[in-house]
C-alpha positions, 0 to 999 in steps of 0.5 A: 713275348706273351701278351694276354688278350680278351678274345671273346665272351669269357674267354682270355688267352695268354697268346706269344707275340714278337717283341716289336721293333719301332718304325721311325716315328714309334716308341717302344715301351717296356710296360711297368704296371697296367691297370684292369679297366672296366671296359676290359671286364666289360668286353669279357662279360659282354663278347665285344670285339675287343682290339688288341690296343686297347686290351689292357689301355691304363698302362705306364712305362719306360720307353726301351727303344724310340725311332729315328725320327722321334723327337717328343721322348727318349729312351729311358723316359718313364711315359703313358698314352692316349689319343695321338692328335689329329692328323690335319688330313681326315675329313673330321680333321678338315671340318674342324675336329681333329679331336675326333680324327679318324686315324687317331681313334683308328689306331688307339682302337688297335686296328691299325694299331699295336697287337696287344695292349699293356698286359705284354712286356713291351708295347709299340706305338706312335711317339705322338701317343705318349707324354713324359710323366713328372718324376715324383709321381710314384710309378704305381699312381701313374699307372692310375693317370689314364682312367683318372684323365677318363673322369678329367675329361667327362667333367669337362664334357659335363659343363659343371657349374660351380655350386652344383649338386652332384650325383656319382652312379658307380663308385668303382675306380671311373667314379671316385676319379669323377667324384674328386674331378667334380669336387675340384671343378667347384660342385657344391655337394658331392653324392656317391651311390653304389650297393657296395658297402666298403666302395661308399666306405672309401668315397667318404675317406676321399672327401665326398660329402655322402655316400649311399645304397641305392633305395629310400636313404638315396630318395630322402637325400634327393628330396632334401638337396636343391630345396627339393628339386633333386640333383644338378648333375649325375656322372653315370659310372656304373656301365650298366643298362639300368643306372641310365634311367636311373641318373636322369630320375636323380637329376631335377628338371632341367639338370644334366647327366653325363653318360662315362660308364660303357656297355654294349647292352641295350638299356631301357628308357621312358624318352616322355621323362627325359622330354618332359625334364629337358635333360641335358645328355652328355656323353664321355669317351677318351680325353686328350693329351692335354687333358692328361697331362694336366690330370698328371699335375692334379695327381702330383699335387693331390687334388685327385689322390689316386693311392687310396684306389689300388688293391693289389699287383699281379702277374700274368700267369694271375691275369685271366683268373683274376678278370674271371674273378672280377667279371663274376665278383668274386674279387672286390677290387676297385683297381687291380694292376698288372706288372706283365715281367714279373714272373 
């Protein structure tokens, strides 16, 4: 089968790989629709060592083959994946923090795990990776379930408060699934900034209260909200260095802001402005199966509406043009999904 990977800075190949056969306690998975993340733009701009797991992580499929021992799916159930649970054996285990288990991360990280990601046809991974999706939910809203889990999960992460006044920096795909996560999780004023006019444009369709350019109309808003205090709470979703100042200067003394966009660039901070307002850092990686599951039901019954988010579908043979496009932004797109049999 071909799979595409991310091999280095701005280098993608469409590589051959064998069609695999799952061990006992694996599934196969004959990928419908898979997603272009962030982070697989990130890894193209930025060189990271990008494992071939999570090359392509935002996948939803049928599961064509499952090992003898398998007992969580069957062949023929339309899935998506995550973290698998802890292992019970592992030091983070032992201590009480299977969430962070080595063994997990290792293989949702590809190193001991798949050799590609969901841009192949088939993909193999352990059943304890993958929940079963509700029916009615539309295969290419539940290719969207794993970054809308990625929003669940910062929110959670977040200690949000009922009321709060929220700003969202980055209104790609991550923030307006963390803007309608805040929205459902009780935040009182929902704030989306992003330089991108048609992404404010769509935030506001989604039922956020304000959608802003960085610059004065923002500085205005941050001087009326709170009777003057600024923002409760920033969701950063850019994955740039410089909306990390930016997002504690938005947020009032004593507020909070959660770290949810990735980059392995080094960003530039003023450490007396966060000492001096005790911010609260959060920061956000992943989610849990539960986690998922239960953004699943959110999805099903509306509360995250996820259609509004999807541009186009594309095949392989469109797949590394299109990353070059999006990497270089000559494609707008909030998300892109890849159906990796279409020819």
């Amino acid at each position: 089968m071909r799979a595409g990977l991310i091999t280095g800075k701005n280098q993608f190949e469409l590589v051959q790989r064998e069609d695999p056969i799952p061990g006992p306690f694996e599934v196969v998975i004959a990928v419908e629709l898979c997603g272009i993340c962030g982070s697989d733009i990130h890894a193209y701009v930025e060189g990271w060592k990008y494992a071939p797991g999570t090359c392509g992580h935002e996948w939803v499929g049928i599961v064509s083959a499952a090992g003898s021992e398998v007992q969580n799916v069957s062949e023929g159930d339309r899935v998506t994946g995550a973290l698998a649970p802890g292992c019970g054996r592992c030091q983070e285990c032992r201590s009480g923090m299977s969430q962070y288990c080595k063994k997990s991360w290792s293989e949702y990280a590809g190193s001991s795990g798949p050799t590609s990601g969901g841009f192949a046809p088939f993909l193999k991974v352990t059943a304890e990776r993958v929940i079963k999706i509700p029916e009615r939910i539309d295969v290419r809203d539940a290719a969207l379930i794993e970054p809308a889990a990625v929003a669940f999960h910062a929110v959670r992460r977040s200690n949000i408060r009922i009321g709060d006044v929220v700003c969202i920096v980055g209104a790609g795909a991550i923030g307006l699934l963390t803007a309608q996560c805040a929205r459902a999780a009780g935040a009182g004023l929902v704030i989306a900034i992003d330089p991108d006019e048609s992404r404010r444009e769509l935030g506001l369709t989604l039922g956020l209260d304000r959608a802003v350019a960085p610059g004065e109309e923002l500085s205005q808003i941050l001087s009326e909200v709170n009777g003057g205090l600024k923002a409760d709470l920033a969701f950063d979703c850019a994955g740039i260095p410089q909306t990390m100042q930016q997002s504690v200067d938005m947020v009032r003394r004593g507020g909070g802001v959660c770290l949810v966009g990735v980059t392995s660039q080094n960003a530039t901070i003023s450490p007396i402005r966060w000492i001096s307002k005790e911010i609260t850092l959060y920061t956000s990686m992943v989610f849990t199966l539960e986690e998922m599951k239960a953004t699943a039901g959110m999805i099903l019954d509306r509360r995250i509406l996820v259609a509004p988010l999807r541009n186009e579908i594309i095949n392989l043979d469109e797949l590394g043009e299109t990353i070059d496009g999006l990497a270089n932004r000559r494609i707008q797109a909030v998300k892109i999904l890849v159906d990796p049999s279409a020819g």
